[in-house]
C-alpha positions as CSV (number, residue, x, y, z in Angstrom):
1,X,-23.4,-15.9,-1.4
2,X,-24.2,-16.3,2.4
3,X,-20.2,-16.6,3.4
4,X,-17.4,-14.4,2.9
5,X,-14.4,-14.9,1.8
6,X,-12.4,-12.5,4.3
7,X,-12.9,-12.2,7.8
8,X,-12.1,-9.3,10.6
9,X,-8.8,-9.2,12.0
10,X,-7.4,-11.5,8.6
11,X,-3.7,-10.3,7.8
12,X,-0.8,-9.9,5.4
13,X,2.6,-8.7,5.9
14,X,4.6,-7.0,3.2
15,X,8.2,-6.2,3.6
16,X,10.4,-4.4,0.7
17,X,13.4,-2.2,0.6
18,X,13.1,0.8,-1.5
19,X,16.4,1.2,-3.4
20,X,17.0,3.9,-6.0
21,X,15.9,1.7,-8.9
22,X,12.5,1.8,-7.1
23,X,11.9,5.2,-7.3
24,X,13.6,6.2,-11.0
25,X,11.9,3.3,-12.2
26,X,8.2,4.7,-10.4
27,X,9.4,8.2,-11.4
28,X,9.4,7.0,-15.1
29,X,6.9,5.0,-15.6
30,X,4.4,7.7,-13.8
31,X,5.9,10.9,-15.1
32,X,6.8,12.2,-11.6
33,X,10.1,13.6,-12.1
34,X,9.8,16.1,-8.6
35,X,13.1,17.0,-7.6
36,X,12.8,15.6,-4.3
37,X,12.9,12.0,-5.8
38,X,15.4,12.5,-8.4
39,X,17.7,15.6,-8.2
40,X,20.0,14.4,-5.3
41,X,22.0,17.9,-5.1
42,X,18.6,19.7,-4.7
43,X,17.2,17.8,-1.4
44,X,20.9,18.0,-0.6
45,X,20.0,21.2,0.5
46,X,16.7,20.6,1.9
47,X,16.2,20.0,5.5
48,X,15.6,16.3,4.8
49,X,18.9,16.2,3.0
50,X,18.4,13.1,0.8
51,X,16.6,12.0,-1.5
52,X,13.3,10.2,-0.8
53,X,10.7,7.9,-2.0
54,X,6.7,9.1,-3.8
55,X,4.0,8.5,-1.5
56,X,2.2,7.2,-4.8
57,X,5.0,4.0,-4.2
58,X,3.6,3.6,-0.9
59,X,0.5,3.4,-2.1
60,X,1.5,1.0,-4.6
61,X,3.1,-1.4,-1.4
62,X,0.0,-1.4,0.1
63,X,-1.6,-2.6,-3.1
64,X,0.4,-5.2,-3.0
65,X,0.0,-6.0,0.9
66,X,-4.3,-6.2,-0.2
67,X,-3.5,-8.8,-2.9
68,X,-1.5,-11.1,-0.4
69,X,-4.7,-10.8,2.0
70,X,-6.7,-11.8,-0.3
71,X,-4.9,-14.5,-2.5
72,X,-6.2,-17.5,-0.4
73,X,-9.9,-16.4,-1.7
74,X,-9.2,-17.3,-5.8
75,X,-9.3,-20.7,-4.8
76,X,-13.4,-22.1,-6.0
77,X,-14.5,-18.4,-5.2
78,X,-17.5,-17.4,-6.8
79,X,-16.8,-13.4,-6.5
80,X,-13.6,-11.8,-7.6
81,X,-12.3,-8.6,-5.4
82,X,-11.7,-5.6,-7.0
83,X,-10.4,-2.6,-5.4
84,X,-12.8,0.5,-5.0
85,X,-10.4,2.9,-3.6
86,X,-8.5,4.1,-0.6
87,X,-9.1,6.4,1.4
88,X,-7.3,8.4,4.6
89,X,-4.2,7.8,3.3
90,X,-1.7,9.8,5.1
91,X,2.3,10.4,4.3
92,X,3.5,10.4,8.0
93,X,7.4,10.4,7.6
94,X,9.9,10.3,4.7
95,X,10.7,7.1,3.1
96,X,14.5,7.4,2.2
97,X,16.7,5.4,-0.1
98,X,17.7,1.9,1.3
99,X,14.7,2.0,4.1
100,X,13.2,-1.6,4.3
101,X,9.4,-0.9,5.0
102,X,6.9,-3.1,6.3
103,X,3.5,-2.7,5.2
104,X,0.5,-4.0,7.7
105,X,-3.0,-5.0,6.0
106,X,-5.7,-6.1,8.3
107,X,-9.4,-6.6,7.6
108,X,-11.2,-4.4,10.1
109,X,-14.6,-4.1,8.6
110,X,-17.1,-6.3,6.1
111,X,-20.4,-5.2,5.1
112,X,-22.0,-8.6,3.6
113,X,-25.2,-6.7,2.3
114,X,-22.9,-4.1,0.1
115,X,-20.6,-7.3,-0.6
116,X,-17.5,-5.2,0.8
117,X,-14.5,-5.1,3.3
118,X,-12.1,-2.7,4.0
119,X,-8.4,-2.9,5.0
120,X,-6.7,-0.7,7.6
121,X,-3.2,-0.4,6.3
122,X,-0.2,1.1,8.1
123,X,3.5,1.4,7.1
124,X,6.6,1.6,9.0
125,X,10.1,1.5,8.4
126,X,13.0,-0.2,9.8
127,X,13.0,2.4,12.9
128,X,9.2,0.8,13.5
129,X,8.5,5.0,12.9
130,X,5.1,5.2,11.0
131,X,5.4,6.4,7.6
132,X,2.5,6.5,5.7
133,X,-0.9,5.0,7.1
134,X,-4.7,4.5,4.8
135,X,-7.8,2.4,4.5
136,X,-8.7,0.3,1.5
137,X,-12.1,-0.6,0.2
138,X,-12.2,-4.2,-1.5
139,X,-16.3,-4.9,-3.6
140,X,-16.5,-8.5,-4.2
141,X,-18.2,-8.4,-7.6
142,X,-20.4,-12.0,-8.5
143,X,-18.2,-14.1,-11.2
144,X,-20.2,-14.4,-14.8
């Protein structure tokens, strides 16, 4: 268990666009019926004036950004990555209907001792305007 499977500056790209499927779909299966994801005539009014995406779905992209970082290390490993947690996860902007994001994931730390790396993770939308932005923590647990 000398190596490790990811190294600093190691990278994966995750592009989606969030359409209103998306977020009913993420509104149902969570529970998370807020008004300002689903009642259109309510952030009509709002100074934001449309509806717009949960910051939980962001959360969920960048979930997906940390398995594409990490898919080349299945392959003969003998530790399997499981996620501990993020943390600093900030919602910067609004993620609206039809917005294609892009989701950044970039190993910026490993602590070989602890058997762990972390992710920065940033999140911008077509505009290049920084929506949401967090830091993941990956423990590569020793397979049986």
């Amino acid at each position: 268990m000398t190596e490790f499977y990811v190294a600093i500056g190691d990278s994966a790209r995750f592009t989606k666009t969030v359409g209103e499927y998306d977020v009913y779909s993420f509104a149902g299966i969570t529970g998370d019926f807020s008004p300002n994801h689903v009642d259109k005539s309510y952030m009509e009014k709002s100074s934001y004036g449309r509806l717009q995406a949960h910051g939980a779905l962001m959360v969920g992209y960048m979930s997906t950004a940390s398995t594409l970082a990490i898919a080349k290390t299945r392959d003969g490993a003998d530790e399997t990555p499981v996620s501990l947690g993020y943390d600093r996860i900030r919602f910067l902007a609004p993620v609206f209907f039809g917005d294609t994001v892009t989701v950044e994931y970039r190993i910026s730390a490993i602590d070989t001792a602890r058997r762990r790396s972390t992710g920065d993770i940033t999140i911008k939308n077509q505009d290049g305007t920084l929506v949401a932005v967090g830091t993941h923590i990956l423990k590569w647990v020793k397979n049986a």
